[in-house]
N, C-alpha and C positions, 0 to 999 in steps of 0.2 A: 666622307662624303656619302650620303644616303642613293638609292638608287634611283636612274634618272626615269621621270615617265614615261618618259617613252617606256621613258621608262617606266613605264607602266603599261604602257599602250602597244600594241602588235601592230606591225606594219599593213595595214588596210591594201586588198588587191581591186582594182577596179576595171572599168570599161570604157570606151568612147564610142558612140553612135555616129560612126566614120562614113564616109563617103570615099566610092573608088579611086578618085582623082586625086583626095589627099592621101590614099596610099601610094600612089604608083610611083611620087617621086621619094619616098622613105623603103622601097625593099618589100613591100607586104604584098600581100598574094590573095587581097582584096576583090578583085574586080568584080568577082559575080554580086557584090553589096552596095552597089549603087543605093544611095539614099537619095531622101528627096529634100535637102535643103538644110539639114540638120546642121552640115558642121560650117555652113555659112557664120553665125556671130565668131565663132573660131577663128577663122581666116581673118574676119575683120578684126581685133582685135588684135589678132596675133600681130597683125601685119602694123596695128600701129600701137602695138610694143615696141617695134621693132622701126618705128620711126619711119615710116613711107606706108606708100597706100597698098591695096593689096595684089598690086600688079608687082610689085619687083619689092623683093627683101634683100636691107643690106644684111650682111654675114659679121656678125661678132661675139669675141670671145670671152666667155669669164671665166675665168682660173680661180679655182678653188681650194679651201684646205681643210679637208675636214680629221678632228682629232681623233680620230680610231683608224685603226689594221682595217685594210678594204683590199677588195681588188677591181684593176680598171674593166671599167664594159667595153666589150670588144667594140673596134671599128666600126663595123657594120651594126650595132645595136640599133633597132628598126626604132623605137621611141624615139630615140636622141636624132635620127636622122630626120623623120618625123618634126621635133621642137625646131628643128636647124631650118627643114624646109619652111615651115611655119611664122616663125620667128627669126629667124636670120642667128637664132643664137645657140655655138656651141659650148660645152665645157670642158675645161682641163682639171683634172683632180688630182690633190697632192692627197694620200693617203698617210697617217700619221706611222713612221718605225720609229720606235726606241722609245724613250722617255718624253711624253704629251708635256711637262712641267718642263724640261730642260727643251725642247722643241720650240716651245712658246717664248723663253728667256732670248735665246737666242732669234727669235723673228724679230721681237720687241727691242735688242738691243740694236738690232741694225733697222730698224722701221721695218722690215721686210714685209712686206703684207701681200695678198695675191686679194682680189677684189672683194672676193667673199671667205669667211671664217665659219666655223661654229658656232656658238657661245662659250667664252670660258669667260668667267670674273677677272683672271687674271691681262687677260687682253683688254677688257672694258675697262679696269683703274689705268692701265698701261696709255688710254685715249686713242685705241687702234680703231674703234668706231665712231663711226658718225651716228649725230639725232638723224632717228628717223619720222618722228611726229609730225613736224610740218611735209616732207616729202610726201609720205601718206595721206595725206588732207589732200595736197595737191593734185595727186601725180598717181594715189591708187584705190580709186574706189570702192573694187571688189575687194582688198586687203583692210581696208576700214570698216567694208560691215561684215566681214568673215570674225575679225577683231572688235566688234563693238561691244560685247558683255564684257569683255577683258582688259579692255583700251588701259584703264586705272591699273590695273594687275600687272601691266608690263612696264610701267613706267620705274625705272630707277631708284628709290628710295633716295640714293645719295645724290640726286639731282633733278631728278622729276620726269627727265628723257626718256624714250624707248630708244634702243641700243641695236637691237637682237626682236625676233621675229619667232615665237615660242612655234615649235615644229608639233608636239602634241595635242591636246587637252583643250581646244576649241570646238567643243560641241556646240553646233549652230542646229540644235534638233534633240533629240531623245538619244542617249547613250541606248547602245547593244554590241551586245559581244558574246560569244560562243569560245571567245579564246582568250583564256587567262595570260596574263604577258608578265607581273608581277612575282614579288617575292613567294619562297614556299621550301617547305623539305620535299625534294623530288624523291622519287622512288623509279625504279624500273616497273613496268607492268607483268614484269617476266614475276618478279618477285611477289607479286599483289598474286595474282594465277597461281603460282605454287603453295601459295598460304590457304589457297581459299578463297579469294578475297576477302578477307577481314576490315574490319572496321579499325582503321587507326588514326586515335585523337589525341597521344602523349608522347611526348620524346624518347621514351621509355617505350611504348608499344613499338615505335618504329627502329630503334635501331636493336632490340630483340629478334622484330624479323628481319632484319638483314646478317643479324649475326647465324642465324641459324638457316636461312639461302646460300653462305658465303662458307658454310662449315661442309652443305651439303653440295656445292661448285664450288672448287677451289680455282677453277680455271673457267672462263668463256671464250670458245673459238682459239683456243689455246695458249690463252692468254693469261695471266695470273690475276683474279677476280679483285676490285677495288671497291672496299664496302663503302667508303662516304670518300668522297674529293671534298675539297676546299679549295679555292681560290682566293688568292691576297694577291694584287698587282698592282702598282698604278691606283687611277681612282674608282676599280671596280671591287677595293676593298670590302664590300659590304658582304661578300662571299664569306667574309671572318668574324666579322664585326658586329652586322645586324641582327641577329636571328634574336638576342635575349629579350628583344622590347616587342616582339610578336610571340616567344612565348610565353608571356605575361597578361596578353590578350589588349596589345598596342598597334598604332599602325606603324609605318614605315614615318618614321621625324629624323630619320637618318642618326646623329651621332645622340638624340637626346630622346628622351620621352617625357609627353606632355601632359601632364596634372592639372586641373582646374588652370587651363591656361596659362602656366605657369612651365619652362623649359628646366631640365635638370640632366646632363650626365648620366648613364646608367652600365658605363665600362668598369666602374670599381665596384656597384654594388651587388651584392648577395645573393640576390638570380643572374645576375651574370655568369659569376663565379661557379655558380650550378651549371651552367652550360658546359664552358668550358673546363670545369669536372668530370664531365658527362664526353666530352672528347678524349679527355687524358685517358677516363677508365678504356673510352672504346681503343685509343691507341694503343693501350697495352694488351689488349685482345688481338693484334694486327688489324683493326679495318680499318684505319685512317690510311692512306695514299701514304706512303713512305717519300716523295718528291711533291708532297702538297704545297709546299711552302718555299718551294727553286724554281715552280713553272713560271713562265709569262704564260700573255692569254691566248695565244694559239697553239702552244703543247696544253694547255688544258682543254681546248675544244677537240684535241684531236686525240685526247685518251678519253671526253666523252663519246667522243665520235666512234670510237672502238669498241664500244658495248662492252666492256669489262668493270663500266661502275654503275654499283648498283644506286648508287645514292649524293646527294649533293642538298645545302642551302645554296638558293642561288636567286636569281630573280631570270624569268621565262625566255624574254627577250634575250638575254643576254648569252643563252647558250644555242638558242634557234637553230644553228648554222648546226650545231652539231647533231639537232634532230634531223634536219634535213637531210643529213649526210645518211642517219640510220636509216631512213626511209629510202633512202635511194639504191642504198646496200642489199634493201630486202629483211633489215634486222628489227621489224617493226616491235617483236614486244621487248626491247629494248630503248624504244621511247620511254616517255615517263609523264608519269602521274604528278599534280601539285599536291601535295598534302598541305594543312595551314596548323600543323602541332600547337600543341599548350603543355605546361606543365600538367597539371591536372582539369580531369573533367568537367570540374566548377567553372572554367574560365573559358567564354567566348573568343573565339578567333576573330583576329582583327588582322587579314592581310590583306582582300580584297576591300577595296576602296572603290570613290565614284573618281573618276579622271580628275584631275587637277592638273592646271595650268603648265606645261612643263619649263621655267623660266630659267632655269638651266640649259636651255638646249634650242637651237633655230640659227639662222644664218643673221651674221650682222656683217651690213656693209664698211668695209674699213676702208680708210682715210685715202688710203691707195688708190684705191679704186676708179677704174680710166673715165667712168659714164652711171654712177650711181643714180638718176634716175629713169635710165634705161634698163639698168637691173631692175631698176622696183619694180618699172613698169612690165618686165617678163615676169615676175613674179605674181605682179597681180592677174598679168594673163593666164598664169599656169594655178592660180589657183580657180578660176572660173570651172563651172561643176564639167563641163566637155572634156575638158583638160584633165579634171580630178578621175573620173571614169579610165581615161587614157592610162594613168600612171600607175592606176592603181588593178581594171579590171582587167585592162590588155586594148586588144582589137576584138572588134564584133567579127564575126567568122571564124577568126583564128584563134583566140582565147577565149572566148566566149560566144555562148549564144541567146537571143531574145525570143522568149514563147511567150506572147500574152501577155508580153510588157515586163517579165520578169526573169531577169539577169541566172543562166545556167552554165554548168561545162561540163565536157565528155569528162571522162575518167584521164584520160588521157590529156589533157589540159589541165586536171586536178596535177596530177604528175608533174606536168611540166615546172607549176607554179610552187614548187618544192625543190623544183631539182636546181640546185646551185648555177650550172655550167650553163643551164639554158636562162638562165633569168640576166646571164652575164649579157646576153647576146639579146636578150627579147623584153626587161624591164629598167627603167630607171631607176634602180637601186639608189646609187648613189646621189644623187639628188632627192630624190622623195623622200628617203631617212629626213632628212635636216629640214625642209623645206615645208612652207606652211603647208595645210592641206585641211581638206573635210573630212570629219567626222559625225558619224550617224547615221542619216536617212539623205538621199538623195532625192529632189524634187520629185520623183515619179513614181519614188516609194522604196525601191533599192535599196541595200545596204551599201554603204558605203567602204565595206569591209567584205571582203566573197568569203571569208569565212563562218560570218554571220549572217549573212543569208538562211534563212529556217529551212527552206527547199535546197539547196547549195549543202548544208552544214550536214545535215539527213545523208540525203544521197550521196555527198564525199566521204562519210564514215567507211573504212574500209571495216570487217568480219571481227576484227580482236578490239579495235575501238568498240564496236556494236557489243560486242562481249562484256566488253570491262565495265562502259556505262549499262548494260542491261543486269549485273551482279549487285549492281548499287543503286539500281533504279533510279538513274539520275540522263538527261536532256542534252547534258553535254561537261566538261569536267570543270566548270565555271562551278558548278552544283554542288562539288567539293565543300566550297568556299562560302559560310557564313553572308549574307546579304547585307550589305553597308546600309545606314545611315545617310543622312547627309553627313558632307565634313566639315568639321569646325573651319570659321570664316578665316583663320588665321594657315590654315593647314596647305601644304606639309612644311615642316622646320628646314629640313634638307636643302630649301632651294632659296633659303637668305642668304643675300652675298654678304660673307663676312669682312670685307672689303680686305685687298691685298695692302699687307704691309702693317695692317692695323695692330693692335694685343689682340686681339679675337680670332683675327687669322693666323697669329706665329702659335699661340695655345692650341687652336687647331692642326694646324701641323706637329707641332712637338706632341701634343696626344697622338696624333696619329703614327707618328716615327716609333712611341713607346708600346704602342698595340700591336705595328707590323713586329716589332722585336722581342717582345715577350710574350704574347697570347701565342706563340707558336712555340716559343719555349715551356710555357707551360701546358701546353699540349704535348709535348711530347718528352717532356721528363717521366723520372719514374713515380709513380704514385706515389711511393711516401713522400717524394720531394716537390709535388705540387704545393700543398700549402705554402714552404718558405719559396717558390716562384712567383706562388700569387701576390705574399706580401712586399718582394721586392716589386712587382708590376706597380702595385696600389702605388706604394710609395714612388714609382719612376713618375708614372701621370700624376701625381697632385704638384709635382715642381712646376708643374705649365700654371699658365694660369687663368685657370677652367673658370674661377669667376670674372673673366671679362669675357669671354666664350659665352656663357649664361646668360651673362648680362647682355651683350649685342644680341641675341638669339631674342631674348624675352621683351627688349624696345621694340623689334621690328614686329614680331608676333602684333604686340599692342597695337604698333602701328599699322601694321596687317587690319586687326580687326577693326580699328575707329576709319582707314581710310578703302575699304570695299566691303565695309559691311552696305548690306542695300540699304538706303536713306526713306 
């Protein structure tokens, strides 16, 4: 499974231009912010979301289950208190433990559905969701024109329905970003500083300076120094998987890379294999993580979180938590830098990308569900731009401030919107991840992301950021990162449903079963016994059968391009 956009995409912080009276019944400490009329279409709206006018809201519930490790927002969480007063609606969230594939077997074989899901394919062949196309036409206006470039691009392929409610990659405006969220070889900036900052553009320049950081600290904070982690878990495989088709100078197509439009495999062939060469050698060096390949994914956030590695493939999003943790600890040049590596210098990095669709991923209402279009219709509420400010920038006064019509925060609000334990208690996390929302520019000119904000991004830089980008003369660490193209109309491969149960899906899987089992075995044999690892690998993945994989991959591509290329 290739990385989701969000994966691609940073969690955007926003605001809402509140009024004291809709704080007073949510916990907030408002008052002196009387406004003059602002959050009036809110109330109204809210209130017939919620089915009555906007004198009395009823109270109801939707239970949720979203498929990743989380944790619950506390009780008192002023947002959700907030939606509740507003909208009469609260949530219950099942967070995913254990195995996301056996989790979903077991919902699907007893119908078990809680009103709202994720997105997985596996639920959507299973018929745990309902069309949501006519509901929408009906019942949600601002989710129809939030969704009007893309209406085509969400629809089903295997049936023509929307399903599922894409959570990223709706730019209703100009893409901006200051924060790369995507794939990259991280580095510590501890290690970039000690080098000099040097300029590193090969796979080879970077794990040289790590090998010779890791010779000169054998321990950080007294802990036994870990030159590169890896990640294989579940479906955030791509920590093992991905990196050969970006250092070839590809984007992210997940398991294939794409040729004159054309999809093909690239796990057997010959830069692959240089890769994962290029691990064996460094494994016999000791910097591979000696427990790379035993962790799940919260023993690997919390030995990044420990600032003892110096290094990882990973994609931005997906390890956040654990920068945030260093930031809180005080361990900032143990944050990390994206590099976008190639094998050699001839070859353009191809890791930043322009956003695309993320159809992998958004809430679909399932069949269960007590009042489906009562959810829609909170949904359409919460995506309206008042709403979107709220989830995203905070409260005016308290997480933010307005000078001159342009969205700012003390240092101390920058903090806050880092620190894990307060966002339990003071943002909607767990709802915002999944749930539609804006992106870009907000009607008044704001970024719809506080970390993009030009004034915002500036002024939050703490002394060692300033540092790092003023060594490279670079705006913000986006400047890393080769400047994208448009992407082909068909792009990314990753997010075709290969339909469950199909040949395309069991080849999928059985590749994927023979990658989690050998590319770690051939990682950590002894060099002269890599080649005969690599050639039993070869030989375990071609038993699948990668030509129906190919083939469903390269119909939908086609069908991608003939049905949203623009007419």
């Amino acid at each position: 499974m290739g990385g989701k956009l969000i994966s691609k995409f940073k969690l955007s912080l926003i605001a809402v231009l509140s009024l004291s009276f809709a704080l007073a019944g949510c916990g907030g400490n408002n008052s002196g912010n009387a406004a003059k009329g602002e959050n009036k279409p809110a109330e109204t709206t809210a209130a017939t979301a919620a089915g009555t006018d906007d004198k009395k809201v009823e109270p109801f519930e939707v239970s949720i289950f979203l498929g990743e490790a989380g944790q619950q927002p506390t009780p008192d969480n002023k947002i959700y208190k907030m939606i509740k007063e507003k909208t009469g609606a609260s949530f219950s969230f099942e967070f995913l433990a254990g195995d996301l594939k056996q989790k979903l077997g077991v919902m699907i074989a007893g119908s078990d559905y809680p009103d709202l899901m994720s997105s997985n394919t596996q639920l959507t062949a299973a018929g745990a969701f309902i069309p949501l196309e006519d509901l929408i036409e009906e019942h949600a206006p601002n989710l129809k024109a939030h969704y009007a470039a893309y209406w085509n691009m969400m629809k089903d392929p295997n049936d023509g329905h929307i399903y599922t409610l894409p959570n990223y990659g709706a730019y209703n405006g100009e893409m901006n970003t200051t924060y790369y969220s995507g794939p990259a070889f991280w580095i510590q900036k501890a290690v970039l500083k000690d080098a000099g900052y040097p300029t590193i553009k090969t796979l080879d320049e970077y794990f040289d300076l790590i090998v010779k950081y890791k010779e000169k600290n054998p321990t950080i904070d007294g802990q036994p120094t870990i030159g590169f982690e890896i990640h294989n878990k579940d479906w955030r495989n791509w920590g093992l998987f991905n990196a050969p088709q970006h250092l070839i100078g590809h984007p992210n197509d997940g398991g294939v890379v794409v040729k004159d439009n054309v999809a093909e495999i690239f796990a057997d062939k010959d830069y692959a294999k240089q890769y994962y060469k290029k691990l064996n050698d460094m494994n016999a060096l000791g910097i591979i993580d000696k427990e790379a390949f035993v962790m799940d994914y919260d023993q690997y956030l919390a030995k990044l979180s420990s600032g003892a590695v110096l290094g990882m493939f990973d994609q931005h999003w997906n390890f956040q938590k654990a920068e945030d943790s260093l930031k809180t600890q005080g361990k900032d040049m143990s944050t990390y830098v994206g590099l976008p590596l190639v094998y050699d210098t001839n070859t353009k990095d191809y890791y930043l990308d322009r956003p695309a669709l993320n159809l992998n991923n958004g809430f679909g209402i399932t069949v269960n569900a007590k009042d489906p279009v009562r959810i829609l219709k909170l949904m359409d509420t919460l995506i309206q731009e008042d709403w979107q400010k709220t989830l995203t920038w905070g409260i005016e006064g308290e997480d933010y401030q307005v000078e001159a019509g342009r969205f700012i925060r003390t240092q101390e609000q920058r903090d806050n919107a880092v620190d894990a334990t307060w966002k339990l208690s003071n943002k909607a996390e767990a709802w915002y991840a999944t749930a539609p929302k804006m992106q870009g520019y907000f009607a008044d000119g704001n970024s719809t992301d506080a970390a993009a904000q030009p004034e915002e991004y500036k002024a939050g830089l703490e002394a060692y950021d300033k540092e790092v980008l003023d060594a490279y003369g670079f705006n913000s660490y986006v400047d890393f990162f080769s400047k994208p193209g448009p992407n082909p109309v068909a792009y990314p491969a990753w997010s075709i449903d290969l339909v469950e149960n199909s040949p395309a899906k069991i080849a999928d899987t059985k590749m994927g079963e023979v990658k989690t089992k050998y590319l770690p075995k051939a990682i950590l044999a002894s060099p002269t016994d890599f080649d005969k690892v690599w050639t039993e690998f070869v030989g375990e993945l071609h038993k699948a059968d990668i030509k129906a994989y190919e083939d469903r991959i390269n119909e939908q591509l086609k069908w991608r391009f003939d049905t949203w290329s623009v007419k």
